[in-house]
N, C-alpha and C positions, 0 to 999 in steps of 0.2 A: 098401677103401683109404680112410684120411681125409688130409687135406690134408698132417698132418707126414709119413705115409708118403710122398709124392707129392715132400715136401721133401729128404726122406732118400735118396731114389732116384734126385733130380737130381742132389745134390751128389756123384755118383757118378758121371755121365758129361757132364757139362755144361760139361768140358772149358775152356777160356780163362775161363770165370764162375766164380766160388767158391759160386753159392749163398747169398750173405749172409742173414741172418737179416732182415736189411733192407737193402732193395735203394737205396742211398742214392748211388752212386756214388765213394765214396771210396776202398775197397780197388782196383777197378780204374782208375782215373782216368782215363791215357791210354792207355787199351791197346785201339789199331787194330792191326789186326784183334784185334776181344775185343769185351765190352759195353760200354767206357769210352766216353769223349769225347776231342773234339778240344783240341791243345795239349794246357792244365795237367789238364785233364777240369774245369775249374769251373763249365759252366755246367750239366753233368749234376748233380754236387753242391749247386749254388744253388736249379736245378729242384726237389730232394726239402727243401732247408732252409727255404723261402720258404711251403709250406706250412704247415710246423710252426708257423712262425709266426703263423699264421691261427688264431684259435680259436673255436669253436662254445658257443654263448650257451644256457645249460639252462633250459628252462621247462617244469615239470610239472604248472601250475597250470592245465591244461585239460582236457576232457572228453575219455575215453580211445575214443579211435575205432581201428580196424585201421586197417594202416598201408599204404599202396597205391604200390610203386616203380616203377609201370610207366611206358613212357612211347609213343608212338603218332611216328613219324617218315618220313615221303615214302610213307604210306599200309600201315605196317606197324606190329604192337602189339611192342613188346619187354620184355622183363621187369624191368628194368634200364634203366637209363640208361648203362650201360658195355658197351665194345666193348673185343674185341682191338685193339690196333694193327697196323698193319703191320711186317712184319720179313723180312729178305730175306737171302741168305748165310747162314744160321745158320750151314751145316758148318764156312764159315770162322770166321764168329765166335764159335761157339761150338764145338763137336764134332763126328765125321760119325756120331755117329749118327741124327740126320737130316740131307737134302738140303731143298731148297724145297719141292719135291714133293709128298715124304712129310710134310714135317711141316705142309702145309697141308693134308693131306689126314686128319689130326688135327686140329690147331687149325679148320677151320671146322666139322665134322660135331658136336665137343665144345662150341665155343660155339652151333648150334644149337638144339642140345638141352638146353639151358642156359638156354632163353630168350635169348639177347641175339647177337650176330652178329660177325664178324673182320672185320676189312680185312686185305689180303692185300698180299702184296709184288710185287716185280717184279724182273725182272735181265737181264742181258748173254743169257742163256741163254733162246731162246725155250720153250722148255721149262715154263721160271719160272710164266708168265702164262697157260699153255697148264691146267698144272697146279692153278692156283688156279681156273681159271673152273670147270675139272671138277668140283671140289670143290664150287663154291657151287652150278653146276647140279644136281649128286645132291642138294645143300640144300634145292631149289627155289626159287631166288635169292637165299636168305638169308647175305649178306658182299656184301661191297664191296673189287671188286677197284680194287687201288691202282696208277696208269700211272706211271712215273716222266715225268720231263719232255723226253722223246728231242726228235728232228727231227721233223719235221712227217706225215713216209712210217711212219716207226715207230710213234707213236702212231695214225694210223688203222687201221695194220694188228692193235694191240692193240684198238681201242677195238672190231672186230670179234666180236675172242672173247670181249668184254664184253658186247657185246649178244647173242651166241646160247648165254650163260649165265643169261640172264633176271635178272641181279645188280638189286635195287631201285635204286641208288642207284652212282656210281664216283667213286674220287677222283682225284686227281693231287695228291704232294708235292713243290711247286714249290718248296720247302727242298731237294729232294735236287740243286740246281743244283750246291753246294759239294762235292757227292763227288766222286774225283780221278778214276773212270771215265767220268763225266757230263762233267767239265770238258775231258777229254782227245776226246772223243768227236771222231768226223767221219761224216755231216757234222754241223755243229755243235747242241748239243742243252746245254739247263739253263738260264735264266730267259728268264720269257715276258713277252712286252709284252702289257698288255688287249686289244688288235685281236686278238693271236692267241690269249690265252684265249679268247675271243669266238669267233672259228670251232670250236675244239676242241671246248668246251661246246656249240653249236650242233649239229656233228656226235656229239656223243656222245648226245644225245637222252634223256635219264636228267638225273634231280636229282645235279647238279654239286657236289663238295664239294672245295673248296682246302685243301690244307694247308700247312701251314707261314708262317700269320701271323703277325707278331708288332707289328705296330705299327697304329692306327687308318689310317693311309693305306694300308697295305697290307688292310685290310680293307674298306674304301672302294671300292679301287680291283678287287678280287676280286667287292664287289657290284655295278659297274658291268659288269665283265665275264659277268655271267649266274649267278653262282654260286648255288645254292641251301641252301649251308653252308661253314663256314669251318671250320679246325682251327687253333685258335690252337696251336703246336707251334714249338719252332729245331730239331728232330730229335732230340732227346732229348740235344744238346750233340757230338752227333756231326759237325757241318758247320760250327761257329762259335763258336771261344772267346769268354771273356768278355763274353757276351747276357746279357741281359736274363732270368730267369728267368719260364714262362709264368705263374704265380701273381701275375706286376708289371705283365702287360698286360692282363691278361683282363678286368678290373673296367670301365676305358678302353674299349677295346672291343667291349664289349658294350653300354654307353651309345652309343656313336659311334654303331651299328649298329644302335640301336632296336627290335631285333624283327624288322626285317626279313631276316636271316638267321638258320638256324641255326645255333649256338653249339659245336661242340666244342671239349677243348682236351685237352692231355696233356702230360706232362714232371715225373715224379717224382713222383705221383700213387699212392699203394700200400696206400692202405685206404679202406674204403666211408666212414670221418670225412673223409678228403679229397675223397671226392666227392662229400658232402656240403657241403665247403667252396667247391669249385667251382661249386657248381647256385648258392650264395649269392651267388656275386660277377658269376653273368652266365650261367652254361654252360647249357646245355640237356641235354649231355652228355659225358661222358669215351671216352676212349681209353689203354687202358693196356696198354704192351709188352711192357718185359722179363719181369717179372713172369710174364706167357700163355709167354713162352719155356720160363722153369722149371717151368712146371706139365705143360706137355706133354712136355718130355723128363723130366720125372720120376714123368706119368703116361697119357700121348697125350691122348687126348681127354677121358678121364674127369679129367685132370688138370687142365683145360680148364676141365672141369662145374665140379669142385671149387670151383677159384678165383673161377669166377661167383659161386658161390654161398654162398660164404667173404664177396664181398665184399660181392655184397647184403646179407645178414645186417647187417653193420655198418652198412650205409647206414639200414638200415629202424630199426634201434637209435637208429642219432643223429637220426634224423626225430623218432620216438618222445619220446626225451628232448627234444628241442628243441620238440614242440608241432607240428610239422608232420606232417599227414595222408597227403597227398599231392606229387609232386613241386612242384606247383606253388602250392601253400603254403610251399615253402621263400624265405624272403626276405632283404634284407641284413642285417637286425637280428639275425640269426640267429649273426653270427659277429662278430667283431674281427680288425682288422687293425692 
């Protein structure tokens, strides 16, 4: 199987997605339940535009060294600098041919073997979270199961089956407060104040990573709380019209935060040149979603591999061409904004 098979096979049961050729947010826009965004979908759209806008600066006038993508993060070597995102509900939003489950239980064993790792989702269904830590335990902790932001009794009782997964690393998308289940919840559950990041992080005992920043206070305020990574992320446009695309915080942010955190970011992010654009303006590393959707319903985990390795390829390309060795030889000069 090569990638276009993989392509060819989604757009056959992937149901609410069309498969775009480019996953840009437009054809679906606002289609909840689906892949779109919330309201008009513009800030899914803005996400993929705001890239393009970025562009990668060519210099070939240097000594030709192999080219090294790997990157070393909370004591693990990765091949890559890119991770699955998390994604949660697919059968609603996408098709039943997978549930959470199943299709974590693809998506994490495909990006292992892949070199690089998932974040996992989470849901109403304890099941969800039960399902993912399996998955990354068979891995040998390789993924990063993702809690959403419940009450205080629900998140320890996850943060449980996170630790006797041996996961490196767990997040919490403090973005997902804007979903209409989170907000309806009782008892109540979705944005946290720093004191209670602070105990969460404390008892989760694992290198902490937040997602869903989007502005330097909010990152600030995440590194005050214990965090040991941030995900500059608004949920891929699903929780907040009219944001800010991550591509117009991330530069900001990453200065604010000096180094002292690690950097992911994601939101319309869909070739190894963007993430190459991303490492320039601050990232340490990406996350990319929908995308890992269609590869694994159109080819489970090897669909998974594929895409890894689809994207690397391009990464190790524009390193190449732009002069850079290693990831950390990629610098600002390297692109325009």
């Amino acid at each position: 199987m090569d990638f276009k098979e993989v392509m060819e096979n989604a757009r056959k049961c992937l149901g609410k997605c069309k498969g775009c050729p480019v996953c840009n947010g437009v054809a679906c826009r606002n289609t909840i339940p689906g892949p779109g965004a919330k309201g008009v979908g513009d800030t899914a759209i803005r996400n993929y535009a705001k890239w393009q806008e970025v562009r990668v600066v060519m210099d070939t006038l240097c000594e030709k060294r192999p080219v090294d993508t790997s990157i070393e993060l909370f004591g693990r070597s990765f091949k890559y600098p890119i991770f699955a995102g998390p994604v949660g509900a697919v059968a609603m939003h996408y098709s039943d041919k997978y549930n959470d489950v199943t299709y974590n239980a693809e998506l994490v064993p495909g990006c292992a073997e892949a070199g690089i790792a998932a974040f996992t989702g989470d849901g109403m269904d304890p099941m969800v979270m039960q399902g993912a830590t399996d998955a990354i335990k068979a891995c040998g902790g390789v993924g990063v199961p993702t809690v959403k932001p419940w009450n205080a009794q629900m998140i320890a009782e996850k943060m449980e089956l996170v630790k006797k997964s041996g996961a490196f690393a767990v997040a919490m998308d403090v973005d997902a407060a804007g979903l209409p289940f989170l907000k309806n919840f009782v008892p109540p559950a979705g944005s946290k104040s720093v004191e209670e990041m602070k105990a969460i992080i404390k008892d989760a005992g694992l290198p902490f990573i937040i997602k869903g920043i989007m502005s330097v206070k909010g990152a600030l305020k995440a590194r005050e709380a214990g965090a040991a990574a941030i995900v500059v992320s608004n949920h891929g446009g699903r929780v907040l019209d009219q944001s800010p695309a991550t591509a117009e915080v991330l530069e900001e942010i990453a200065q604010a935060v000096g180094g002292t955190l690690k950097i992911f970011v994601d939101g319309g992010i869909r070739s190894g040149v963007d993430v190459f654009k991303a490492l320039a303006l601050g990232a340490d590393a990406v996350l990319i979603a929908r995308p890992f959707v269609n590869a694994v319903y159109g080819g489970g985990k090897e669909g998974a591999g594929l895409l890894a390795a689809k994207l690397g390829a391009e990464l190790a390309d524009t390193m190449e061409m732009c002069g850079a060795a290693s990831l950390q030889e990629i610098t600002r000069e390297m692109v325009r904004k």
